[in-house]
C-alpha positions as a Python dict, from the first residue, in 0.01 Angstrom:
ca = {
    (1, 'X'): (0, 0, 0),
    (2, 'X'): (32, 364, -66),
    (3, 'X'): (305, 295, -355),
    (4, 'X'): (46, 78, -525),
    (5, 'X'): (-240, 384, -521),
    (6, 'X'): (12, 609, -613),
    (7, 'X'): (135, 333, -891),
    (8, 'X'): (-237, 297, -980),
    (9, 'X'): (-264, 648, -1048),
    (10, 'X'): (22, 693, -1270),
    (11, 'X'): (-157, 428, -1485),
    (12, 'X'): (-499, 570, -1521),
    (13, 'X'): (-319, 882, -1566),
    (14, 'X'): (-107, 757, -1847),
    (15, 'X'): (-404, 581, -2006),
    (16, 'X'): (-618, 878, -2053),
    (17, 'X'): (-361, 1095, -2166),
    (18, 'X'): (-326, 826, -2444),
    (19, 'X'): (-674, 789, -2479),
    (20, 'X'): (-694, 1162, -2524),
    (21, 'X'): (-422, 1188, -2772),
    (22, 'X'): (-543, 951, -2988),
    (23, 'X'): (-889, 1109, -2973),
    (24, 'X'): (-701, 1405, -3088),
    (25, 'X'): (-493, 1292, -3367),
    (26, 'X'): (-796, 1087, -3497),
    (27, 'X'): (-1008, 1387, -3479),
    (28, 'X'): (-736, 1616, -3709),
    (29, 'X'): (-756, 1354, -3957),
    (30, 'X'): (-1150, 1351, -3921),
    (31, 'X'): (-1155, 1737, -3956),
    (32, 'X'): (-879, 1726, -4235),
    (33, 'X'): (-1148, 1456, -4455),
    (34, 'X'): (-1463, 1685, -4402),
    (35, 'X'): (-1232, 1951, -4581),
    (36, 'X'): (-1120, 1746, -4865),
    (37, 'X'): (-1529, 1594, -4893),
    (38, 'X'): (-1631, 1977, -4911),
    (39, 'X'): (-1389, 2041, -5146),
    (40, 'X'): (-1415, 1744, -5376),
    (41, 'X'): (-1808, 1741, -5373),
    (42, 'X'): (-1812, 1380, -5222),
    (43, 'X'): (-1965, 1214, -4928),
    (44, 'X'): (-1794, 1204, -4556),
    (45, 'X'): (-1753, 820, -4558),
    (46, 'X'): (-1526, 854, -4889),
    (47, 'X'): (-1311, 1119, -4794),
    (48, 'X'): (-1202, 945, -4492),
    (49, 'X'): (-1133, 610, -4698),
    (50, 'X'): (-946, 841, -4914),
    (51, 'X'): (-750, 980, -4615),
    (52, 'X'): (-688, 663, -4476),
    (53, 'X'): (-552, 517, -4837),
    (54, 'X'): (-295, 768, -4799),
    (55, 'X'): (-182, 666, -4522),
    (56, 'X'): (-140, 348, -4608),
    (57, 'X'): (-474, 183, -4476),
    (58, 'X'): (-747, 9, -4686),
    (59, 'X'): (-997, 216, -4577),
    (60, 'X'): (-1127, 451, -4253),
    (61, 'X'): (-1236, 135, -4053),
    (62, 'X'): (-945, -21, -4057),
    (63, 'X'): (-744, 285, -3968),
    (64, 'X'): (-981, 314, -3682),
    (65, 'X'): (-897, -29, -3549),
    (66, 'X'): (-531, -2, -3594),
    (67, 'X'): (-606, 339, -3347),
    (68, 'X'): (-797, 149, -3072),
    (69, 'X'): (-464, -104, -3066),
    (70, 'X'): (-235, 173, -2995),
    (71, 'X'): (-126, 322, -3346),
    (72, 'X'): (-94, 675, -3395),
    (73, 'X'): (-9, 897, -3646),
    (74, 'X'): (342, 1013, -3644),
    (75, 'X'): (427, 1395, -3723),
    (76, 'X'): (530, 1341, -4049),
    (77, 'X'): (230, 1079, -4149),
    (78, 'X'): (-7, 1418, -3998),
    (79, 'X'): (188, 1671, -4250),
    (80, 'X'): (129, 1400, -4513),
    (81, 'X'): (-245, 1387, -4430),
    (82, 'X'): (-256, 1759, -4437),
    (83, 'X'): (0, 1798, -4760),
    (84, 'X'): (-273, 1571, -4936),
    (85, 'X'): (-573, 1765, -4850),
    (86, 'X'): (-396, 2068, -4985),
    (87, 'X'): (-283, 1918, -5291),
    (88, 'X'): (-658, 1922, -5387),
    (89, 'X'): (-740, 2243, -5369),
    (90, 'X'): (-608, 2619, -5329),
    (91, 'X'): (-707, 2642, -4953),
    (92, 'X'): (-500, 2738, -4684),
    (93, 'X'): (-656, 2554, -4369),
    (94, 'X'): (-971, 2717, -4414),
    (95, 'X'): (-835, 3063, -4284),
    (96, 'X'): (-920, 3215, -4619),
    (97, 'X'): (-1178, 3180, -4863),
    (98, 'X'): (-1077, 3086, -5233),
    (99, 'X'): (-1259, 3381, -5373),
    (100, 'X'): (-1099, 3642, -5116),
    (101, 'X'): (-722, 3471, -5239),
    (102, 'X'): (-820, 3479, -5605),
    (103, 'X'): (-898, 3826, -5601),
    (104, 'X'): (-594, 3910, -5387),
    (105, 'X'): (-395, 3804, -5635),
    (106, 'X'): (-231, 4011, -5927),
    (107, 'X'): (-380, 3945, -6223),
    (108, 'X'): (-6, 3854, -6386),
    (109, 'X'): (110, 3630, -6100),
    (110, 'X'): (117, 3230, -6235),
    (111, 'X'): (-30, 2978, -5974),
    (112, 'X'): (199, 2734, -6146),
    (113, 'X'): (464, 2730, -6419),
    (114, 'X'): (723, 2512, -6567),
    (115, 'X'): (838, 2311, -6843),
    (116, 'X'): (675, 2046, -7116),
    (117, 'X'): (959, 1983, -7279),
    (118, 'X'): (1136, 2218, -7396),
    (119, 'X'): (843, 2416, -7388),
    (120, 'X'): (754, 2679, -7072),
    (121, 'X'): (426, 2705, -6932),
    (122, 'X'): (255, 2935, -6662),
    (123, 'X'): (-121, 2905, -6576),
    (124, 'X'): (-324, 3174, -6471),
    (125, 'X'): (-682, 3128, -6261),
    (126, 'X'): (-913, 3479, -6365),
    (127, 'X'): (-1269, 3459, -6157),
    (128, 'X'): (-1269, 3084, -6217),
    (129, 'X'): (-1117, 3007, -6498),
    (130, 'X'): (-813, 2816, -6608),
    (131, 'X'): (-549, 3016, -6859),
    (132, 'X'): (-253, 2821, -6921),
    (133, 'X'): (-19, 2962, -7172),
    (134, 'X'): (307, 2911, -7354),
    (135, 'X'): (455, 3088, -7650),
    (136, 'X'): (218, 3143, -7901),
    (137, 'X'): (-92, 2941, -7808),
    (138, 'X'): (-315, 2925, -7487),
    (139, 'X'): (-571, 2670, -7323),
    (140, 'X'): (-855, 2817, -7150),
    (141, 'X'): (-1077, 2571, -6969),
    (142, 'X'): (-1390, 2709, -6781),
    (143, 'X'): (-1484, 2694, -6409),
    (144, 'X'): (-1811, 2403, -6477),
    (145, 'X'): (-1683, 2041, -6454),
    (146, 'X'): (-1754, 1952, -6821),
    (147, 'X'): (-1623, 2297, -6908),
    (148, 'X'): (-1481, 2230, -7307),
    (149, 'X'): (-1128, 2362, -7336),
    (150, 'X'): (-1049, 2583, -7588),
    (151, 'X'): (-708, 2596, -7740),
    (152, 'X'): (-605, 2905, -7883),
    (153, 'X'): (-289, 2917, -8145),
    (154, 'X'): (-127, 3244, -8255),
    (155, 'X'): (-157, 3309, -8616),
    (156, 'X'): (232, 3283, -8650),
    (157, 'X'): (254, 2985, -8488),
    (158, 'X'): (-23, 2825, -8674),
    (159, 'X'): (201, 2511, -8806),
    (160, 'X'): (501, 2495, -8566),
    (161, 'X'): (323, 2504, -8218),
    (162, 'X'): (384, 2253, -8027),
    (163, 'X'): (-28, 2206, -7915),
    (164, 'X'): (-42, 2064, -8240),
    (165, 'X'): (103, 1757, -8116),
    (166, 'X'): (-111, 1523, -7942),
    (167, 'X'): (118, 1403, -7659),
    (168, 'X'): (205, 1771, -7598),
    (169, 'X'): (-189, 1835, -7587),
    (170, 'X'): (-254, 1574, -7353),
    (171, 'X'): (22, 1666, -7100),
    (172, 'X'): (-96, 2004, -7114),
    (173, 'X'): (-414, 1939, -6981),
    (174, 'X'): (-343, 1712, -6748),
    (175, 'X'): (-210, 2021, -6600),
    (176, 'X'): (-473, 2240, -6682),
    (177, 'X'): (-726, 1986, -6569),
    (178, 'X'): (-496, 1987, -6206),
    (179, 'X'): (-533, 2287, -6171),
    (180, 'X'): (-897, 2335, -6277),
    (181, 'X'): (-959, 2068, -6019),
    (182, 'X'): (-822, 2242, -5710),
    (183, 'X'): (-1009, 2576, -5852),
    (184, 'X'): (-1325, 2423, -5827),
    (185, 'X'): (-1209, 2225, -5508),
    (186, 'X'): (-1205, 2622, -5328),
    (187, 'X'): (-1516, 2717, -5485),
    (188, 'X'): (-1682, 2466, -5310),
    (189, 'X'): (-1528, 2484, -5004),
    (190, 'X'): (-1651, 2845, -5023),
    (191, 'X'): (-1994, 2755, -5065),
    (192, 'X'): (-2256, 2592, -4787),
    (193, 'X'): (-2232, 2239, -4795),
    (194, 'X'): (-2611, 2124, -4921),
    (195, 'X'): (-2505, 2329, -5208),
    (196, 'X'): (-2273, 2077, -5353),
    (197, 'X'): (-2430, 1782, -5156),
    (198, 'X'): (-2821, 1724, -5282),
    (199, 'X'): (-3022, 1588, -4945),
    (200, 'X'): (-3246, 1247, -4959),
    (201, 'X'): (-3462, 1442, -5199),
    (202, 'X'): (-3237, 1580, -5366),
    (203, 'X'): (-3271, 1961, -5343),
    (204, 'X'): (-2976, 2159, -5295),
    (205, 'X'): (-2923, 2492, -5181),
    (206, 'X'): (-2803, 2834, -5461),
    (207, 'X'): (-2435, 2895, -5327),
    (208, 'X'): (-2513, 3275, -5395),
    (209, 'X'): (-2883, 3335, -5318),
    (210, 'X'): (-2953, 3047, -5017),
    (211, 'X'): (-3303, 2921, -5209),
    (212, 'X'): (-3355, 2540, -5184),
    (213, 'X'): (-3529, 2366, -5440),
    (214, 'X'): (-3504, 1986, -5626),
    (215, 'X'): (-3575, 2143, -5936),
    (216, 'X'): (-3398, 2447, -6076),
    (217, 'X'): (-3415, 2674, -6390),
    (218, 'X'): (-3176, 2784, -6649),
    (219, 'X'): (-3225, 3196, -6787),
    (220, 'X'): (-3053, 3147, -7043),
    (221, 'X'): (-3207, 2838, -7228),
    (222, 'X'): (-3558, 2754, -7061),
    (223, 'X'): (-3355, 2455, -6923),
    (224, 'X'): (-3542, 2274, -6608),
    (225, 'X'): (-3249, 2101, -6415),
    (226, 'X'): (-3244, 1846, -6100),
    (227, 'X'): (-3020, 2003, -5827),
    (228, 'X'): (-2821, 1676, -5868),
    (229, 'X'): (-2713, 1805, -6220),
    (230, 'X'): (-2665, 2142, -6065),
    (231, 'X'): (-2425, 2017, -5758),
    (232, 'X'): (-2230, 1738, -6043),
    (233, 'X'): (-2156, 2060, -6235),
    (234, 'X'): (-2068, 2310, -6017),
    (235, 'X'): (-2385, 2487, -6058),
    (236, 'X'): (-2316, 2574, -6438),
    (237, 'X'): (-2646, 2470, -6680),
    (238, 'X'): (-2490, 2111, -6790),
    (239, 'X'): (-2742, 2256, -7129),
    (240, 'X'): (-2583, 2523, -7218),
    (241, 'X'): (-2307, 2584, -6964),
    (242, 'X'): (-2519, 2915, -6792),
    (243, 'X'): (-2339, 3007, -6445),
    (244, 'X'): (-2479, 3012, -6107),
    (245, 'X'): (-2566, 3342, -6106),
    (246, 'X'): (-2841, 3244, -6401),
    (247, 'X'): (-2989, 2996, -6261),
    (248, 'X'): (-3324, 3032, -6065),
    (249, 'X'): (-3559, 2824, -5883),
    (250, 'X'): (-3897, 2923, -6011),
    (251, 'X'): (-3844, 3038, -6376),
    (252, 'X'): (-4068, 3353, -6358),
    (253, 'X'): (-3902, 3514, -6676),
    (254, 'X'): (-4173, 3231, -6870),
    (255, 'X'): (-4503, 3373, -6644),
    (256, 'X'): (-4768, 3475, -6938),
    (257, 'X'): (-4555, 3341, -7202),
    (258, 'X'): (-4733, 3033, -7265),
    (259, 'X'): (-4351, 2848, -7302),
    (260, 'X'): (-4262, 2544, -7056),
    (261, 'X'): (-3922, 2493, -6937),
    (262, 'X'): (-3748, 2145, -7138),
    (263, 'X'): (-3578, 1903, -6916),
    (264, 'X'): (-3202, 1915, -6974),
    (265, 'X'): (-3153, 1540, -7056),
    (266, 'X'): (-2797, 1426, -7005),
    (267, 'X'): (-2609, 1124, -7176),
    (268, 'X'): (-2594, 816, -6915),
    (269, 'X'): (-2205, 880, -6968),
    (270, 'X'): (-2154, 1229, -6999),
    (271, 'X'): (-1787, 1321, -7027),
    (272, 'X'): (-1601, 1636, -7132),
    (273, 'X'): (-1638, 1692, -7555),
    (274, 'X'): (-1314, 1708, -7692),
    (275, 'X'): (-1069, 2003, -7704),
    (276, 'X'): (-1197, 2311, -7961),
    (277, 'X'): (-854, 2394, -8146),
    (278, 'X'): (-863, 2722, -8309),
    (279, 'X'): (-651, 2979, -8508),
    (280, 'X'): (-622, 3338, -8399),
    (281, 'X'): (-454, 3668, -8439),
    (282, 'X'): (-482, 3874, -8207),
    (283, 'X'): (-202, 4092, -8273),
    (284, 'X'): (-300, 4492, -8277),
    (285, 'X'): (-527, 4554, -8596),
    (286, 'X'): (-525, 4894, -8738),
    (287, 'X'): (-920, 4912, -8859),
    (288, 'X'): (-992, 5183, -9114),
    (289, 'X'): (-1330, 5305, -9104),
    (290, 'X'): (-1522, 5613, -9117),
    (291, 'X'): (-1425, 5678, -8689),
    (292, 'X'): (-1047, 5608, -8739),
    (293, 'X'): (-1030, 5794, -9062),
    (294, 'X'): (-1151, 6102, -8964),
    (295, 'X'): (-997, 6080, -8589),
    (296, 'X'): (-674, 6081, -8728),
    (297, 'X'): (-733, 6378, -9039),
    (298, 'X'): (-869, 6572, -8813),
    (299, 'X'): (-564, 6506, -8517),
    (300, 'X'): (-347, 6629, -8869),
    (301, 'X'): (-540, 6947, -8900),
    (302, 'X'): (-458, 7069, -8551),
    (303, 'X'): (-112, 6971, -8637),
    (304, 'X'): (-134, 7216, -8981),
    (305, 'X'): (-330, 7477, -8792),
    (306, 'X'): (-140, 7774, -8629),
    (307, 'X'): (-343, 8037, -8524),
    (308, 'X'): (-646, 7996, -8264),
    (309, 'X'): (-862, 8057, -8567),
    (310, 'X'): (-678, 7807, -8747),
    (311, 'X'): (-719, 7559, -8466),
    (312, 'X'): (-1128, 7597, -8407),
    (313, 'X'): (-1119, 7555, -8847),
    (314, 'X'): (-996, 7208, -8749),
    (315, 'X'): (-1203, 7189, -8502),
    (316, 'X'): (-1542, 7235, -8670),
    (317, 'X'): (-1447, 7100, -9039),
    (318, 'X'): (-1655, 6886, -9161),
    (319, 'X'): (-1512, 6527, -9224),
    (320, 'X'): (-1698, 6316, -9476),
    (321, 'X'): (-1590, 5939, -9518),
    (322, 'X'): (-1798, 5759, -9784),
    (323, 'X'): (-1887, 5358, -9858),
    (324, 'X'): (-1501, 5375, -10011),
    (325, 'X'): (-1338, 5535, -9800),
    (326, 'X'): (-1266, 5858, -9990),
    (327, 'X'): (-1284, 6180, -9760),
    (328, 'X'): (-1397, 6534, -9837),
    (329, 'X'): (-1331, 6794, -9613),
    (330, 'X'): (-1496, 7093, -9581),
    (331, 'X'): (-1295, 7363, -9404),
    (332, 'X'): (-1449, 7724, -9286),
    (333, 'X'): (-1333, 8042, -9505),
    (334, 'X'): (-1305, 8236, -9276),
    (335, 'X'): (-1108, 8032, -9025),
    (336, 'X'): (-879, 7819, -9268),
    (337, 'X'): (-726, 8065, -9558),
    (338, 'X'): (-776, 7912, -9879),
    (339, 'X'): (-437, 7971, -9983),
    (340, 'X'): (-269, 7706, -9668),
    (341, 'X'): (-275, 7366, -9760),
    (342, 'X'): (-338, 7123, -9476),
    (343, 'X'): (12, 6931, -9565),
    (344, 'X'): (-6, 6715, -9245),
    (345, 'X'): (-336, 6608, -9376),
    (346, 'X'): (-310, 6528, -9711),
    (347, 'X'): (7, 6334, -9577),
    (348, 'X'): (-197, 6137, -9355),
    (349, 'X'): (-450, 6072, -9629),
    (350, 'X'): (-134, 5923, -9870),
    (351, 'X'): (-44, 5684, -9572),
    (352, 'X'): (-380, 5563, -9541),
    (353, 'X'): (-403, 5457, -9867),
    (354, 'X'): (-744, 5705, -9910),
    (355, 'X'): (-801, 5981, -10222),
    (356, 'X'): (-908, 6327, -10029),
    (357, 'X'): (-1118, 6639, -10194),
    (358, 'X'): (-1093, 7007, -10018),
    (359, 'X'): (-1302, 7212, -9980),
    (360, 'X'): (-1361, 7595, -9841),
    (361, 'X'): (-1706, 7727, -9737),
    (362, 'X'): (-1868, 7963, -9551),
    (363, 'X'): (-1969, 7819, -9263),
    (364, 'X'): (-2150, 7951, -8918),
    (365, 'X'): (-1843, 8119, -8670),
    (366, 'X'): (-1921, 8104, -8305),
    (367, 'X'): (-1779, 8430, -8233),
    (368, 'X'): (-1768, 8785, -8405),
    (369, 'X'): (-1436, 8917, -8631),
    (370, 'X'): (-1330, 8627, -8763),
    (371, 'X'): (-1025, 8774, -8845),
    (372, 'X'): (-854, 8799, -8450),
    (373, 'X'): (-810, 8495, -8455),
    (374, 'X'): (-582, 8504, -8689),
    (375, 'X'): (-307, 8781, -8539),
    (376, 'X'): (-159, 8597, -8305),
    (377, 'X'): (-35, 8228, -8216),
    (378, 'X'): (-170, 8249, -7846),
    (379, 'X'): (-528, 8161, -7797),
    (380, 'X'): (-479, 8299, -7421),
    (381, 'X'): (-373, 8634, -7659),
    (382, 'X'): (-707, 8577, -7916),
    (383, 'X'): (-955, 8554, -7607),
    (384, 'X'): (-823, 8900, -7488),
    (385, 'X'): (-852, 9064, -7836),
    (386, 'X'): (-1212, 8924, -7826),
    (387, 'X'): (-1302, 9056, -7491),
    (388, 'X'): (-1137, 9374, -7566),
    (389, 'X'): (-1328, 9434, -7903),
    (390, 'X'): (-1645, 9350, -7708),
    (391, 'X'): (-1579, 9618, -7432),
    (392, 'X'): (-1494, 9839, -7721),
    (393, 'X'): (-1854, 9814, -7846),
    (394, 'X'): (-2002, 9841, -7509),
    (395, 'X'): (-2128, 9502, -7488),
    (396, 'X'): (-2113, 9332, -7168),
    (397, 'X'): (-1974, 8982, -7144),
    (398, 'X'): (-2302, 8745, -7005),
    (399, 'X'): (-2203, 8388, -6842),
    (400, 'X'): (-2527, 8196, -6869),
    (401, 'X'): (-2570, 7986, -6525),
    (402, 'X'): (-2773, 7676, -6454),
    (403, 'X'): (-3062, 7750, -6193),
}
């Protein structure tokens, strides 16, 4: 009799330790689908189906009843569960936010890179954004869901890159698009969950400011938007593409104004417009103008001048660029002898392709006897000639202080 208690309790003992195993395993997997919903802006009940696809079940119920008949998930069926909720997004079990590892990152550092082809990639996320690159051309595709991407080809490259290939093009978003997806997969995780999931009314909550509203308010183009719009695009203005942080729910900016806010009114199927292919240089451009002109003639004149009076006449010349950019300079008599010829100057002048006048006049010296400054090389040297020749004449130096 006592063997069969003791028997007895070796089976209830063995069936709640199964019972509370399973309830464990089952509740990773539940916790592991509330992440990938958060992240992927979708309901509870689909991110579990989606779990339980990937396991290999039609869908969370049946997984469920497979459970209550004994099945559970082996270890390497639980790292595929958990290598599939990662694969979404750029989270790392929800010990760190998305924001706090994008920032944390160096700026040069890749989140992916490879090959198309022959062709080598690396993408880049900055505050949001997508930045994939190869040599000579870029794609850049933007943080809001129906964010346009924008390819950018190097001058040079204008003809021979290979973006200019459609099937290139296409695989290289795909990528992007991956990798835009898991981006805004963190952001969301980041932010409170009613702010990417409208309620029965459908008012959502600002990820940034906490307001809650079924109606919201674009800044930048009077837009009024439902905060089912807002949540589809990732809070961007699906108007004009405004981010979160211009969008309000009360649009007080209009108050007195007599203008009403315009409905952003969305195709039935909106979908992403099509690439934006552009040219650019932006290799270093030397800009002549009336700023660069004179910065560098007048860097030329300290090179020509010798003495510290030499060195303030280069200092306080006047430099006068016109609408052709043709420069007169107007040097000091009395600092600049009229016989030295500003050779480092006019050289720079020749290079830059501009004609240039001299010219000498008497202009208003800071300081008494001009002509100290030009008996020695040292300016240390000139400053004790000056306060030497003021002592001579009795006059005492005055500092004037701020009260």
């Amino acid at each position: 009799m006592r063997d069969l208690v003791s028997s007895g309790h070796l089976v209830r003992s063995h069936f709640w330790k199964w019972i509370m195993t399973t309830k464990n395993e089952i509740d990773t997997l539940k916790t592991l689908a509330k992440r990938y919903a958060r992240a992927n802006r979708i309901a509870q009940h689909e991110a579990l189906n989606a779990l339980a696809t990937e396991l290999g079940f039609p869908s969370w119920t049946k997984l469920v009843a497979k459970a209550k008949q004994g099945w559970l998930p082996s270890a390497d069926q639980l790292a595929q569960a958990k290598a599939f909720i990662r694969g979404s997004y750029s989270g790392d079990d929800g010990q760190e936010s998305f924001i706090e590892k994008s920032f944390a990152r160096p700026v040069d550092e890749p989140v992916r890179q490879g090959k198309i082809g022959e062709h080598a990639y690396q993408v880049y996320e900055h505050f949001g954004d997508i930045h994939m690159e190869g040599e000579g051309w870029r794609i850049l595709i933007g943080e809001a869901l129906f964010s346009q991407p924008v390819v950018e080809i190097e001058k040079p490259h204008a003809t021979t890159s290979p973006v200019r290939k459609p099937d290139f093009l296409a695989a290289a978003l795909v990528i992007a698009d991956e990798e835009a997806a898991k981006v805004r997969a963190g952001i969301s995780s980041d932010w409170p969950r009613r702010a990417t999931k409208p309620d029965a009314e459908g008012a959502v909550l600002h990820p940034l400011r906490g307001d809650r509203s079924s109606e919201w308010y674009c800044l930048h183009c009077d837009g009024k938007i439902t905060g089912t719009q807002l949540a589809e695009n990732l809070w961007h203005c699906p108007g004009c593409g405004a981010s979160p942080i211009d969008i309000f729910s009360e649009p007080g900016w209009l108050d007195g104004s007599g203008m009403k806010p315009k409905p952003v009114v969305l195709a039935q199927s909106q979908k992403r417009a099509e690439p934006c292919i552009k040219v650019v240089d932006s290799r270093p451009t030397l800009t002549l103008n009336e700023e660069s002109i004179s910065l560098l003639l007048r860097n030329a004149l300290f090179e020509d001048a010798k003495t510290p009076a030499e060195r303030l006449g280069a200092q306080l010349a006047e430099i006068y660029v016109d609408d052709e950019l043709d420069v007169c300079i107007t040097l000091d008599e009395e600092l600049w002898p009229e016989s030295k010829e500003p050779e480092a100057a006019i050289a720079v002048a020749k290079l830059l392709g501009v004609e240039l006048e001299l010219e000498v006049s008497g202009m208003s010296f800071p300081f008494a006897w001009p002509d100290l400054g030009h008996v020695t090389t040292s300016t240390p040297e000139y400053v004790q000639l000056l306060l030497e020749a003021h002592e001579e004449q009795g006059v005492i130096l005055r500092e004037i202080k701020e009260d």
